[in-house]
SEFIMI-623650 format. One line per 10 residues: their letters; for each residue x, y, z of N, C-alpha, C. Coordinates in Angstrom, 2 decimals. Layout:
! residues N
a> X,Y,Z,X,Y,Z,X,Y,Z ~ ... .
This chain:
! residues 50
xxxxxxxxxx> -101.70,40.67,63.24,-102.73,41.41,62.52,-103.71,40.46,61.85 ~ -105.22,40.72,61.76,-106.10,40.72,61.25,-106.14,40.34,60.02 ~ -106.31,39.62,58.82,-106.50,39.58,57.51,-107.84,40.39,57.26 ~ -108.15,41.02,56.54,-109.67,41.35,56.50,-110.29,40.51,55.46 ~ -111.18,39.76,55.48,-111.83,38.91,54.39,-112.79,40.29,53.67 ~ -112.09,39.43,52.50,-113.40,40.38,51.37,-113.74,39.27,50.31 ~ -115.33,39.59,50.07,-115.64,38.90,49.84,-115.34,38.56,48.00 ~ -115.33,39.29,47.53,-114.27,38.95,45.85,-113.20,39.94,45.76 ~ -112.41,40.00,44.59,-111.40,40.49,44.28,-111.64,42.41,43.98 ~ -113.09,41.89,43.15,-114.04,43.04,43.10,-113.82,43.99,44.30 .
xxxxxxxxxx> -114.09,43.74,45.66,-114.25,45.38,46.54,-113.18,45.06,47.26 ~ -111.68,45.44,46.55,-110.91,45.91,47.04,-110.51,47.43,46.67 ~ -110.86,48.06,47.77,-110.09,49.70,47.65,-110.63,50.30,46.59 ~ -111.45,49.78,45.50,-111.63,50.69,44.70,-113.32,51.62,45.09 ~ -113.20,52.43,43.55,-114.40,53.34,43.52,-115.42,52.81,44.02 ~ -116.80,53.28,45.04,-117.96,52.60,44.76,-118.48,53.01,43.59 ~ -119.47,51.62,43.01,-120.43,51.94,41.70,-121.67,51.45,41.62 ~ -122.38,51.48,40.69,-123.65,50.78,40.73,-124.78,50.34,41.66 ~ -125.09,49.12,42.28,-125.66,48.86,43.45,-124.80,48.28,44.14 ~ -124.03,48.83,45.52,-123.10,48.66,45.77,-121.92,47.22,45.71 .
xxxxxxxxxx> -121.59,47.77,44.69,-120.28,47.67,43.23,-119.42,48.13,43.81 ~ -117.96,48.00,43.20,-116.77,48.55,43.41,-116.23,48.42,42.14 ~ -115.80,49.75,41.71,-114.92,49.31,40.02,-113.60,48.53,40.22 ~ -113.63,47.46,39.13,-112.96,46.36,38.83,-111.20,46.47,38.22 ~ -111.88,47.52,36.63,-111.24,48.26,36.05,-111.46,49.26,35.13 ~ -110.84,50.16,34.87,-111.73,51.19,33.76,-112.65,50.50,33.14 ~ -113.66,51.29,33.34,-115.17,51.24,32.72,-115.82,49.81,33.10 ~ -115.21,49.04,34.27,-115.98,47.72,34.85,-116.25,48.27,35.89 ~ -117.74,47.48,36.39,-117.57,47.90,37.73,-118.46,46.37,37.92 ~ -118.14,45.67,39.23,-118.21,44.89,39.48,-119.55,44.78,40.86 .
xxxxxxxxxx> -120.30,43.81,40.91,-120.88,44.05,42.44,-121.21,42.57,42.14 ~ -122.02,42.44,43.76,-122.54,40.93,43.84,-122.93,40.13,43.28 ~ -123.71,41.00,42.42,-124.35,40.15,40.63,-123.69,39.64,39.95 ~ -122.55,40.37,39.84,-121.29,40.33,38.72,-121.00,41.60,38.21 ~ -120.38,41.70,37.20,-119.62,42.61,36.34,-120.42,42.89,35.36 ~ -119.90,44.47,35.12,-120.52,45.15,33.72,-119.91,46.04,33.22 ~ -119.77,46.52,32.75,-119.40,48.27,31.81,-120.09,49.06,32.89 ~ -119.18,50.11,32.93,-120.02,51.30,33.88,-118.88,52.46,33.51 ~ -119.56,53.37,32.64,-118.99,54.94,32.31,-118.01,55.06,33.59 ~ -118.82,55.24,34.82,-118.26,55.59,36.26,-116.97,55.29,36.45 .
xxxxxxxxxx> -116.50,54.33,36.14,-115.36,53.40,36.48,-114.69,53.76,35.70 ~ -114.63,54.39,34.63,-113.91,54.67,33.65,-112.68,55.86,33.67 ~ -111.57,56.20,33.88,-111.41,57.38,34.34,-111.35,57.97,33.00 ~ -111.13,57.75,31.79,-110.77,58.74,30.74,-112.26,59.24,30.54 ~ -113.46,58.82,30.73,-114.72,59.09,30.23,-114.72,60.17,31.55 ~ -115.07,60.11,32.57,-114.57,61.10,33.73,-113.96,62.41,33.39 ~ -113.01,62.11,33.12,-112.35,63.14,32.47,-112.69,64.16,31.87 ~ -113.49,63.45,30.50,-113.85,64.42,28.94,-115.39,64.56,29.54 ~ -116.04,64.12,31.02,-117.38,64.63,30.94,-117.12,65.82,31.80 ~ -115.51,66.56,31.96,-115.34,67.96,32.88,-115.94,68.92,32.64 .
């Protein structure tokens, strides 16, 4: 089998976010730029915006 290269730790499996970002961890979301805060990523903020 295949390894799949990715290119940071950032877009593994998670949420897309931002400009295509992948959340990091609650309320990070990470993309090529780097990292930031992002509501999105967040699941408890998710939540309470039901």
């Amino acid at each position: 089998q295949e390894e799949n290269y990715l290119p940071s730790p950032c877009q593994s499996g998670q949420k897309p976010c931002g400009s295509g970002g992948r959340c990091a961890a609650a309320g990070i979301c990470c993309s090529p730029d780097g990292c930031r805060s992002d509501p999105a990523c967040d699941p408890e903020a998710a939540f309470s915006q039901l």
